[in-house]
C-alpha positions as CSV (number, residue, x, y, z in Angstrom):
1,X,137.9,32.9,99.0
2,X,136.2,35.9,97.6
3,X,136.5,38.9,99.7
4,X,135.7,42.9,98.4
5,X,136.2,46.1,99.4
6,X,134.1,45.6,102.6
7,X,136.7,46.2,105.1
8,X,137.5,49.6,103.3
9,X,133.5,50.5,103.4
10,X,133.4,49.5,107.2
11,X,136.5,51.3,108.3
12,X,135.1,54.8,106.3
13,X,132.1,54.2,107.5
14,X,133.3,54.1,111.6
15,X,136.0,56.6,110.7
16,X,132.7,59.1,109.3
17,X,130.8,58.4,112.3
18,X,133.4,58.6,115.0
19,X,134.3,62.1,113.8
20,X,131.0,63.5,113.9
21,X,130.6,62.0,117.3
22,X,133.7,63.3,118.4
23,X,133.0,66.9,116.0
24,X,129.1,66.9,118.1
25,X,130.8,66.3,121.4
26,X,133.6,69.2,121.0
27,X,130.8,71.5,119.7
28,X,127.6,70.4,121.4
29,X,126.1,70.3,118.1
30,X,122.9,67.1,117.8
31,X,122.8,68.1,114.0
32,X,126.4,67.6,113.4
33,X,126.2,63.9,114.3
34,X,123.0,63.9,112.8
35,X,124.4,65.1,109.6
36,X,127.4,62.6,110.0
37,X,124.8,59.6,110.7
38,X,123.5,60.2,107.4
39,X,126.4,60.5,105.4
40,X,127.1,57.1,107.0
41,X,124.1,55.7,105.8
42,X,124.8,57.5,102.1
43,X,127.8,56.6,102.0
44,X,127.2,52.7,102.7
45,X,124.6,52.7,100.3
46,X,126.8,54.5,97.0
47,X,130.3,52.2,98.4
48,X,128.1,49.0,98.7
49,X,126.8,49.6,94.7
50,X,130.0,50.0,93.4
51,X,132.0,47.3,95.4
52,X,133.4,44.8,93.2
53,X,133.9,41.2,94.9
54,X,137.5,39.6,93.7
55,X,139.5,36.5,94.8
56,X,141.9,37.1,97.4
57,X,143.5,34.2,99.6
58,X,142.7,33.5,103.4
59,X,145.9,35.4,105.0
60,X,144.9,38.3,102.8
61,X,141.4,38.0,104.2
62,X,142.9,37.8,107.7
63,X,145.5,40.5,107.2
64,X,142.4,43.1,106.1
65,X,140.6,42.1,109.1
66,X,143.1,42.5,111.5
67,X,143.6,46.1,110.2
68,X,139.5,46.6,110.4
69,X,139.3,45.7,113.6
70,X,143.0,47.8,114.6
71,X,141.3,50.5,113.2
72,X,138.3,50.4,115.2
73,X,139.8,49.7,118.6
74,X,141.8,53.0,117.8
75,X,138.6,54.9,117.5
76,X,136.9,53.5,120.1
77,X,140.1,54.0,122.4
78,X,140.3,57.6,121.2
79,X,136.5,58.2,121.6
80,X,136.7,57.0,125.4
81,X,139.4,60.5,126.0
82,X,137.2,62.9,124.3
């Protein structure tokens, strides 16, 4: 199975945008989640360039995928108290 550093890409790019969400929310600011939406975007774009694709087997797949998707339920779960 071929898998790359998506995973990592994805979780940086949620962890970027869920703390200028949070960072606009504390400090009613529109143009610091503005700036953080484009950073996402910028940095998607420069990660997704330079990934490199490599062989990995299935339970690593599923191991990274699990940890995404742990990762995002925290931010999401911490989003909903802020």
């Amino acid at each position: 199975m071929l898998a790359s550093t998506n995973s990592g890409i994805w979780i940086a790019g949620i962890v970027i945008f869920m703390g200028s969400l949070i960072g606009a929310l504390v400090l009613h600011s529109g143009l610091l989640f503005a700036s953080g939406v484009v950073l996402v975007v910028a940095f998607n774009v420069l990660a997704w360039r330079r990934a490199k694709l490599y062989p990995i087997s299935r339970e690593s797949a599923g191991n990274a995928a699990r940890a995404g998707w742990f990762v995002a339920g925290a931010c999401a779960f911490i989003a909903l108290f802020r």
